[in-house]
C-alpha positions as CSV (number, residue, x, y, z in Angstrom):
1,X,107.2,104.8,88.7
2,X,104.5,103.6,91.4
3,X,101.7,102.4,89.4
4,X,99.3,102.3,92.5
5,X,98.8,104.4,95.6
6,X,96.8,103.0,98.6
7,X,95.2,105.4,100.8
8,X,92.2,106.5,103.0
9,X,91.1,109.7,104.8
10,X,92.0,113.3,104.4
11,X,92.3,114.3,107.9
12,X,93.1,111.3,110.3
13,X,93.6,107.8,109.9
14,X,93.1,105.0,112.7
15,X,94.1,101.8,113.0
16,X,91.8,99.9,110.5
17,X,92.9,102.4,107.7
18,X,96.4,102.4,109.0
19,X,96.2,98.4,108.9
20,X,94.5,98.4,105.6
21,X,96.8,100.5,103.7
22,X,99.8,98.6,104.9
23,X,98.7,95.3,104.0
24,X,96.9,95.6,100.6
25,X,100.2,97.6,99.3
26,X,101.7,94.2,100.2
27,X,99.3,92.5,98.8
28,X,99.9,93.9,95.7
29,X,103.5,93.9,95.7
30,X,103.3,90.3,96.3
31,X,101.3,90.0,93.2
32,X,104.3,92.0,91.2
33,X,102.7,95.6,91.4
34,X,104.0,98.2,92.2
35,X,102.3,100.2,95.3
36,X,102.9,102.5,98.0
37,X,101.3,103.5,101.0
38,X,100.5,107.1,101.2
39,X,98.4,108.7,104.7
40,X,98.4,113.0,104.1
41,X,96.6,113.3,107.7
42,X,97.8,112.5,111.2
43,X,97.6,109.0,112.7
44,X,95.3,108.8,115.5
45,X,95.6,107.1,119.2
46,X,93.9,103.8,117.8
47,X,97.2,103.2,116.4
48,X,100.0,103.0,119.5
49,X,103.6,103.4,118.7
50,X,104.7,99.9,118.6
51,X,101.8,99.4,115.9
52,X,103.2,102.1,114.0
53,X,106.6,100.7,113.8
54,X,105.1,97.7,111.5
55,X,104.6,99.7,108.4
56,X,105.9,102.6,106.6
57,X,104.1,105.1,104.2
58,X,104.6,108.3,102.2
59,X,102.4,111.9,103.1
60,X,102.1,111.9,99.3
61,X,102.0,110.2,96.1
62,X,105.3,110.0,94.4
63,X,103.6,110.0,90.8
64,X,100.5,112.1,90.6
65,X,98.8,109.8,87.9
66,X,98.8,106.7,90.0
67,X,95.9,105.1,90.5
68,X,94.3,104.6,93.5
69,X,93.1,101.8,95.7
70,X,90.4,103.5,98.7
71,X,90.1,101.3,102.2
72,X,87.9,102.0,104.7
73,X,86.7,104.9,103.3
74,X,84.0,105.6,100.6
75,X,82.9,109.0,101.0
76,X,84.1,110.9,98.3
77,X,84.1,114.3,100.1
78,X,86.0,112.7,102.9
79,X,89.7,110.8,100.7
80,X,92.4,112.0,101.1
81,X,93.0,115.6,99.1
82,X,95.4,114.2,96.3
83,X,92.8,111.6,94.9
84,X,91.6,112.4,91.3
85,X,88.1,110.1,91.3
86,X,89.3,109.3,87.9
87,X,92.1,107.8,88.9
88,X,90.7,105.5,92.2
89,X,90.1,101.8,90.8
90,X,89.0,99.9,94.0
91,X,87.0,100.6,96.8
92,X,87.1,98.9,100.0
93,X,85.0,99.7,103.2
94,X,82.9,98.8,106.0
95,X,81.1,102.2,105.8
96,X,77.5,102.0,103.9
97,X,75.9,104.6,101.8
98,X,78.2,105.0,99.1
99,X,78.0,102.0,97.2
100,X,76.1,103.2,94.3
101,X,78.3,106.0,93.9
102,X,81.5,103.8,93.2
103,X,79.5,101.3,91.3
104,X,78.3,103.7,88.8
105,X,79.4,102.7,85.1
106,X,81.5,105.6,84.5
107,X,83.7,104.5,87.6
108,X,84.4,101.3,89.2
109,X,81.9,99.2,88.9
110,X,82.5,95.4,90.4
111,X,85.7,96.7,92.1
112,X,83.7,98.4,94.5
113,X,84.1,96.6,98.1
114,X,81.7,98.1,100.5
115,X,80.2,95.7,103.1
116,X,78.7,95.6,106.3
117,X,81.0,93.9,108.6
118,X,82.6,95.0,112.0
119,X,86.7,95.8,110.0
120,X,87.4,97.1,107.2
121,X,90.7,94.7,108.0
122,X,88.7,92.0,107.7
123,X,87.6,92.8,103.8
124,X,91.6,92.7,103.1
125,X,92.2,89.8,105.1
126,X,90.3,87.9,102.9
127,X,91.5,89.1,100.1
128,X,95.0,87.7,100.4
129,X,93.1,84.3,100.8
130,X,91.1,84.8,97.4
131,X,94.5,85.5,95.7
132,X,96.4,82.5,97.7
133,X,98.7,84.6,99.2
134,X,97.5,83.4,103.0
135,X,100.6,81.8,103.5
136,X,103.0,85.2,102.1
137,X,101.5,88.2,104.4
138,X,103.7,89.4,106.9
139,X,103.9,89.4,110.5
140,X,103.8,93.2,110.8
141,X,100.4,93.4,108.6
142,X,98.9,90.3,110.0
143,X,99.5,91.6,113.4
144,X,98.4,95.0,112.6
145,X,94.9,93.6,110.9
146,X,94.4,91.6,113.6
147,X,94.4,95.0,116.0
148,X,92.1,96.6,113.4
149,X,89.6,94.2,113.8
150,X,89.5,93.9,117.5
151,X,89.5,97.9,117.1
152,X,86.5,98.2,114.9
153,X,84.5,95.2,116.5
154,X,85.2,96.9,120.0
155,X,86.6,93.4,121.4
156,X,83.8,92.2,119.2
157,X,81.1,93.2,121.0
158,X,79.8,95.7,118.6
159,X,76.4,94.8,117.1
160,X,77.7,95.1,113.7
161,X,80.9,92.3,114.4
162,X,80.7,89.6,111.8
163,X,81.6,86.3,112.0
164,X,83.9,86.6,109.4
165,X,85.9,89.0,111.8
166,X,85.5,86.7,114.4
167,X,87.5,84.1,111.8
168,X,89.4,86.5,110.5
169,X,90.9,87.5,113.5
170,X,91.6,83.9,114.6
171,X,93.8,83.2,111.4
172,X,95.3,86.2,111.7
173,X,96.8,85.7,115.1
174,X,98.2,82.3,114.4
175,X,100.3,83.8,111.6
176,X,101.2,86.5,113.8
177,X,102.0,84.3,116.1
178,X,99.6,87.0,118.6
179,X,100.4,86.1,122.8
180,X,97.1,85.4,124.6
181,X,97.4,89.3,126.4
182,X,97.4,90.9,122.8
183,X,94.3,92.4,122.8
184,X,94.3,93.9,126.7
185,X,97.6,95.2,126.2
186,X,96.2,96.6,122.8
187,X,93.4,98.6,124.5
188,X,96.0,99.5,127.3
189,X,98.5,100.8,124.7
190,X,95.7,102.8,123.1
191,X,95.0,104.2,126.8
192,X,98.1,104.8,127.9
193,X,99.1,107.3,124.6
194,X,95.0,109.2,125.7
195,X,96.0,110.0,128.5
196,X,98.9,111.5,128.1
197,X,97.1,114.4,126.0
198,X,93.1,113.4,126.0
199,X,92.1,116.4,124.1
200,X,94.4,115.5,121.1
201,X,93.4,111.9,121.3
202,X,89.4,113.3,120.8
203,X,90.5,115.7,118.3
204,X,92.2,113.2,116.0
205,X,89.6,110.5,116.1
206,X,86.3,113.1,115.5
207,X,83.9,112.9,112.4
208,X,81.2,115.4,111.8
209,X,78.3,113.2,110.1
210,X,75.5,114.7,107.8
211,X,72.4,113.3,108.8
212,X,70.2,115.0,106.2
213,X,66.9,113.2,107.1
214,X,67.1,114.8,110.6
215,X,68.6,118.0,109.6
216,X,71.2,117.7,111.8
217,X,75.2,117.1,111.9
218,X,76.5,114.5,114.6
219,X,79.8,115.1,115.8
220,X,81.2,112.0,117.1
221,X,84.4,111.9,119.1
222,X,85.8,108.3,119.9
223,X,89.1,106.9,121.5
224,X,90.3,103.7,122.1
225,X,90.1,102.4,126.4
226,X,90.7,99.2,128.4
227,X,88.6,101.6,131.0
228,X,85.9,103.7,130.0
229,X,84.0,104.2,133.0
230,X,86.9,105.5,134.8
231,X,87.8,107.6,132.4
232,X,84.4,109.1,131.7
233,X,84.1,109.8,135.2
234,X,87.3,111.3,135.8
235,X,87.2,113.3,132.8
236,X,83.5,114.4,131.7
237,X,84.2,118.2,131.4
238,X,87.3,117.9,129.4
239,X,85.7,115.5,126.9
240,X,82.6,118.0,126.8
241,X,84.6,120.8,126.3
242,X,87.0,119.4,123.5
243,X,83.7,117.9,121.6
244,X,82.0,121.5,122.2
């Protein structure tokens, strides 16, 4: 019987959940747990097929009354379908706004994980450091956090990049033994699999966000590009159209 299931979103999962999922269910089988990754929704274009090769999951639980282990995601109306909040045990995102939610005595409490930092990867990262286990992770998840972070932090050039993921990242690729091209042939994996159905690409990586203090719901459709100008430019009315 699997005693934990690691998961994320409902509807589509990128390459930091992807990354996460993978690597804590390592994590905690390196601890002597038993754990399985489990993704219902479709993986997006954040996640290129070579990257997919390094782990392996399940669509659904094999035991209903696992518990659960959230990453990068905290929004209750937004985990994946077969979650029981009952059930869920740790929390760990990159998302605020939920943090009081999780923490709430009748749930979680200290095992909630939400901070703001550029990766969601990042947050696992360091737990296999907490635990001593820095020296035990994989290639395949220490490569695959390492692309989650780069991901996330856009190249870290996002305003919200940390330097923990700056550090992160660093440690990672020495264990993963990472070429010096890894992250321009990351963005140009990610690019390459766009273009070959762009629609798709927007349609799996889209969120619709409440913003109740303006009254309004954001819809925000993002894919991952080595280059964006050119492909705004030649593509403006299909990227319109798809997010209309």
């Amino acid at each position: 019987m699997t005693d934990t299931a690691v998961t994320a979103g409902e509807t589509w999962v990128d390459i930091d959940a992807f990354a996460c999922i993978v690597a804590y269910v390592e994590l905690l089988q390196l601890e002597g747990k038993q754990a399985e990754a489990v993704i219902p929704g479709n993986l997006n274009n954040s996640i290129p097929s070579e990257l997919q090769k390094l782990g392996s999951f399940r669509t659904s639980p094999s035991h209903a009354d696992a518990e659960v282990v959230l990453v990068d995601i905290s929004d209750p109306a937004h985990v994946s379908g077969f979650v029981r909040p009952e059930l869920v045990r740790e929390v760990y995102d990159h998302h605020l706004g939920f943090d009081n939610y999780w923490r709430e005595r009748e749930r979680i409490g200290q095992n909630t994980h939400i901070e703001f930092i550029g990766a969601c990867a990042t947050l696992i990262w360091e737990e296999f450091v907490k635990r001593g286990l820095r020296d035990r992770i994989s290639q395949n998840s220490a490569t695959l956090l390492a692309a989650a972070i780069v991901s996330n932090t856009l190249n870290f050039k996002a305003s919200m990049t940390d330097a923990r993921d700056c550090r992160a990242f660093e440690e990672l690729s020495r264990i993963a033994n990472l070429p010096a091209d890894f992250i321009a042939n990351y963005f140009q994996a990610c690019e390459a699999e766009t273009l070959q159905d762009i629609s798709e690409a927007i349609e799996n990586d889209t969120k619709h966000k409440d913003l109740p203090n303006l009254g309004i719901t954001l819809t925000i459709g993002q894919c991952e590009l080595w280059n964006s100008s050119d492909f705004i430019r030649d593509n403006a009315n299909l990227i319109r159209a798809t997010l209309s």
